[in-house]
C-alpha positions as a Markdown table, in Angstrom:
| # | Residue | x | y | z |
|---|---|---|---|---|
| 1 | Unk | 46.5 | 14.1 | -77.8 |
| 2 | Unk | 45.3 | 12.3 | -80.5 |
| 3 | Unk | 45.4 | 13.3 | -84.2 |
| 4 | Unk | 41.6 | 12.7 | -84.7 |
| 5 | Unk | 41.7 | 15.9 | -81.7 |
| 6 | Unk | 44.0 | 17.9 | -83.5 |
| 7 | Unk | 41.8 | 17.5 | -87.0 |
| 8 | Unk | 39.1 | 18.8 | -84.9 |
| 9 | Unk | 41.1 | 21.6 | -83.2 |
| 10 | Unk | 42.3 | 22.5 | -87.0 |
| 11 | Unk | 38.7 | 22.3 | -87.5 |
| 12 | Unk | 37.1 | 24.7 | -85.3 |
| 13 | Unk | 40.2 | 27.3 | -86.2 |
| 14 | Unk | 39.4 | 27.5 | -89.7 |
| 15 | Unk | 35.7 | 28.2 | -88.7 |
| 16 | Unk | 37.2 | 31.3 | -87.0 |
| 17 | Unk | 39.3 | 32.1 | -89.7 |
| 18 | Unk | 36.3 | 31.4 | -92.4 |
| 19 | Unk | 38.3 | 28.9 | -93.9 |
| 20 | Unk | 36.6 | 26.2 | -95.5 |
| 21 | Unk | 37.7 | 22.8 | -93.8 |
| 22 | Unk | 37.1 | 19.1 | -94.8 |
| 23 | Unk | 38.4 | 16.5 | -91.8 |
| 24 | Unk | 37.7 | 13.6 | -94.0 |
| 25 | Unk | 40.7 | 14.7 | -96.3 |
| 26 | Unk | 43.0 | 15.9 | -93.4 |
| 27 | Unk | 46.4 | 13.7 | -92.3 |
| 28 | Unk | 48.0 | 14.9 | -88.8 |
| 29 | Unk | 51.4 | 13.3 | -88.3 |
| 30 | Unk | 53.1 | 14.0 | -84.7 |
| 31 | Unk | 56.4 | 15.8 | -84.8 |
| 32 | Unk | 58.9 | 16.9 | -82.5 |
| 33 | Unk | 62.1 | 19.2 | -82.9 |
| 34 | Unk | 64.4 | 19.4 | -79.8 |
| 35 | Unk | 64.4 | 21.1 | -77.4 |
| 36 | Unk | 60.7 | 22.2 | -78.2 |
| 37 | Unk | 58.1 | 20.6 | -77.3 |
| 38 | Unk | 56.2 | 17.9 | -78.9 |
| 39 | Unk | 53.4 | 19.5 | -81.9 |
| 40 | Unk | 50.7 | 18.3 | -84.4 |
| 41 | Unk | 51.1 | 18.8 | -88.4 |
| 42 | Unk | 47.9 | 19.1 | -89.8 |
| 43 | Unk | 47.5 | 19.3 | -93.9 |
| 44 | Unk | 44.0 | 19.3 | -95.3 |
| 45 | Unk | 42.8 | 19.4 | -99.4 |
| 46 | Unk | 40.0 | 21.3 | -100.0 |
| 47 | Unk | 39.0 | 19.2 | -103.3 |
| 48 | Unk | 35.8 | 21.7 | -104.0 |
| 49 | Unk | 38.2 | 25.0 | -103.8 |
| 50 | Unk | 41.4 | 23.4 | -104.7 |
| 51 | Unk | 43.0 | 24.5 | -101.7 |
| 52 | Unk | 45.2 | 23.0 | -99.5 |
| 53 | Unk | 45.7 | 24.1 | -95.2 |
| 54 | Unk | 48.3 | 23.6 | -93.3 |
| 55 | Unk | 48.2 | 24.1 | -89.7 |
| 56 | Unk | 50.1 | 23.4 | -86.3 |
| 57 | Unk | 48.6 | 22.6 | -82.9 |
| 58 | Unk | 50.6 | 22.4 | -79.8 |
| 59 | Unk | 50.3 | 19.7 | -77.6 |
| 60 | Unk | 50.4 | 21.4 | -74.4 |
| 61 | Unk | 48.4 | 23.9 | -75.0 |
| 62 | Unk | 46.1 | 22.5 | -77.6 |
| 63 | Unk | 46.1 | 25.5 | -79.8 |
| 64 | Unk | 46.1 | 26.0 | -83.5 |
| 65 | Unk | 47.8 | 28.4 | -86.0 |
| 66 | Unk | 47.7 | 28.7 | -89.4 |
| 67 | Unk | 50.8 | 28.0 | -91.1 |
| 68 | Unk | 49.6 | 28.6 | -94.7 |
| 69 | Unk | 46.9 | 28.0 | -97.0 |
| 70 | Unk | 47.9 | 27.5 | -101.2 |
| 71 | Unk | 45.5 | 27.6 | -103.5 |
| 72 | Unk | 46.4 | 25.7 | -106.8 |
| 73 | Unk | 45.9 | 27.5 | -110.0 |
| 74 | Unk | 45.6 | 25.3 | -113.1 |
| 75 | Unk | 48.4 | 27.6 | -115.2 |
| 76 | Unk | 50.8 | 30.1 | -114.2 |
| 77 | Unk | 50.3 | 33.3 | -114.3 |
| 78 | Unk | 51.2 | 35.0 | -117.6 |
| 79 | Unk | 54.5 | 37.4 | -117.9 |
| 80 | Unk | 54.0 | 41.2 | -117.6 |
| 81 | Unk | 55.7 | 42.7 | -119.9 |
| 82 | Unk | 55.6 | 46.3 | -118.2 |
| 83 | Unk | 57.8 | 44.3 | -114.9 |
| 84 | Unk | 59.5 | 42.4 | -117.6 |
| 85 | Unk | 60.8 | 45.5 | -119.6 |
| 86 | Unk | 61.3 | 47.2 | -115.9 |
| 87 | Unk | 63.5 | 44.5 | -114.8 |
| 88 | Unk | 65.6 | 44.1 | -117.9 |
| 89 | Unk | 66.3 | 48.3 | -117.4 |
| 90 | Unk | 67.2 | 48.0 | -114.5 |
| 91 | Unk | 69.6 | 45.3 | -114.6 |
| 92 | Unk | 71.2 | 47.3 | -117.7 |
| 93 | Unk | 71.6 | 50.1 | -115.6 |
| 94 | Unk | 72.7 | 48.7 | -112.3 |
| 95 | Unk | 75.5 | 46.5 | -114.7 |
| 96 | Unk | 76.5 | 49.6 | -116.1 |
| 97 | Unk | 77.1 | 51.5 | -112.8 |
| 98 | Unk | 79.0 | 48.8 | -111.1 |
| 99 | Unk | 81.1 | 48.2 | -114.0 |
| 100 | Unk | 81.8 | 52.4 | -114.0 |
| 101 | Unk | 82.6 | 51.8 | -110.8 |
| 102 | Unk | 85.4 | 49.1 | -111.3 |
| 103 | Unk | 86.8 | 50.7 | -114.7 |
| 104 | Unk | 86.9 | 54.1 | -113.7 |
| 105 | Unk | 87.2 | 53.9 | -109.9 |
| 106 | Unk | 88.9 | 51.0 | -109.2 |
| 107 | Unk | 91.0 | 51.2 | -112.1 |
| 108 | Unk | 90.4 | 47.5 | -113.5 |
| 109 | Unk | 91.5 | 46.7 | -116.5 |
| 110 | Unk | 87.9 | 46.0 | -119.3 |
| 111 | Unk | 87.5 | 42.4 | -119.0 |
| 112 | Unk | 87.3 | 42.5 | -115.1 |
| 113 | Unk | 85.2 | 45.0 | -114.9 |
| 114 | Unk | 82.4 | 43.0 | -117.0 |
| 115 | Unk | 82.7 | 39.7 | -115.0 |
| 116 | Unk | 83.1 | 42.0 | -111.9 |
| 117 | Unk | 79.6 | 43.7 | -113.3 |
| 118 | Unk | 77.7 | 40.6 | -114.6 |
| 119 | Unk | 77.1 | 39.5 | -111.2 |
| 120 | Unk | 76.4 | 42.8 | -109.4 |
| 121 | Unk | 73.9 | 43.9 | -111.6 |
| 122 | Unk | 71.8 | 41.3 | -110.3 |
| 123 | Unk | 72.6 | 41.7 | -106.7 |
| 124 | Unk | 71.9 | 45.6 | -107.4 |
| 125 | Unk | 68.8 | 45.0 | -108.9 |
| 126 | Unk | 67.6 | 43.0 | -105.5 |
| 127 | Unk | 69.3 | 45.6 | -103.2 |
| 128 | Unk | 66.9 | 48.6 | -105.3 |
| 129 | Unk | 64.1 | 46.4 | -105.1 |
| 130 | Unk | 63.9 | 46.2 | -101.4 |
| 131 | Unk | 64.6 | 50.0 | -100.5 |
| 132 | Unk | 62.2 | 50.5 | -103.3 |
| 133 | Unk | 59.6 | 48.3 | -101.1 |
| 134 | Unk | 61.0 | 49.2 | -97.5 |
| 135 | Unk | 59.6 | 53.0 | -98.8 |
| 136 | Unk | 56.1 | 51.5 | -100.0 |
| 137 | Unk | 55.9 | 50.0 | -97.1 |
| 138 | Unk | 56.7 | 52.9 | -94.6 |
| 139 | Unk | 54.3 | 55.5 | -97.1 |
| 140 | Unk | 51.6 | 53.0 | -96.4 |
| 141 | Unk | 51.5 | 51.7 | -92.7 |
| 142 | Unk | 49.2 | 54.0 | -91.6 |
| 143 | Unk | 47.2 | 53.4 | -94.5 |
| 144 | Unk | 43.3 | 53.2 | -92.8 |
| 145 | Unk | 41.1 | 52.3 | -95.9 |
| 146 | Unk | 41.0 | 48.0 | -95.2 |
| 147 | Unk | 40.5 | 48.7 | -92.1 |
| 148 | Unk | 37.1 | 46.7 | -91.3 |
């Protein structure tokens, strides 16, 4: 395989996915990882859309995936302050629980229970984050209104 045949395999994937697809900005460049088999890195940049595709082709089998598609955005999004003030609550109130927990608990004397807390709070806030969306995501799965 060639990497002008894997810019057109990349090509006729993103047709199927609706992507839009320019070969004359796309660079393929060979790689292989042991013990897998040999397989084609395609990038492409989208000047019109400001988007940039990157996708793999096997060798063997000559097939394409989509590895991921970015579009640039010329500033970053702007700062919530609804998640900011939900964040900063949180952390308050996980640092205050874990250090509750050492005081009281654990029977720590005041300064160890505030280092002990400083880090946990954060570590909390992640852990409560994540059952917070393994719930979302459970309520939702049978969720039938994108279907197509």
């Amino acid at each position: 395989m060639t990497a002008s045949e894997a810019i057109e395999i990349c090509r006729l994937k993103a047709e199927r996915l609706n992507y839009p697809w320019s070969s004359e900005a796309a660079i393929a460049t060979r790689r292989r990882v042991w013990p897998f088999p040999p397989f084609w890195r395609v990038r492409a940049y989208i000047h019109k859309d400001n988007l940039t595709i990157k996708m793999m082709v096997r060798e063997q089998t000559r097939e394409a995936r989509l590895v991921r598609a970015t579009w640039a955005v010329s500033s970053p999004p702007p700062i919530q302050a609804r998640v900011f003030l939900s964040s900063c609550i949180k952390l308050i109130v996980s640092g205050c629980l874990f250090w509750l927990f050492a005081r009281y608990l654990q029977g720590w004397p005041i300064w160890a229970s505030i280092l002990f807390a400083i880090p946990c709070s954060y570590f909390g806030l992640i852990f409560y984050t994540g059952i917070v969306d393994r719930m979302r995501s459970k309520r939702y799965k049978n969720d039938k209104t994108d279907a197509a």
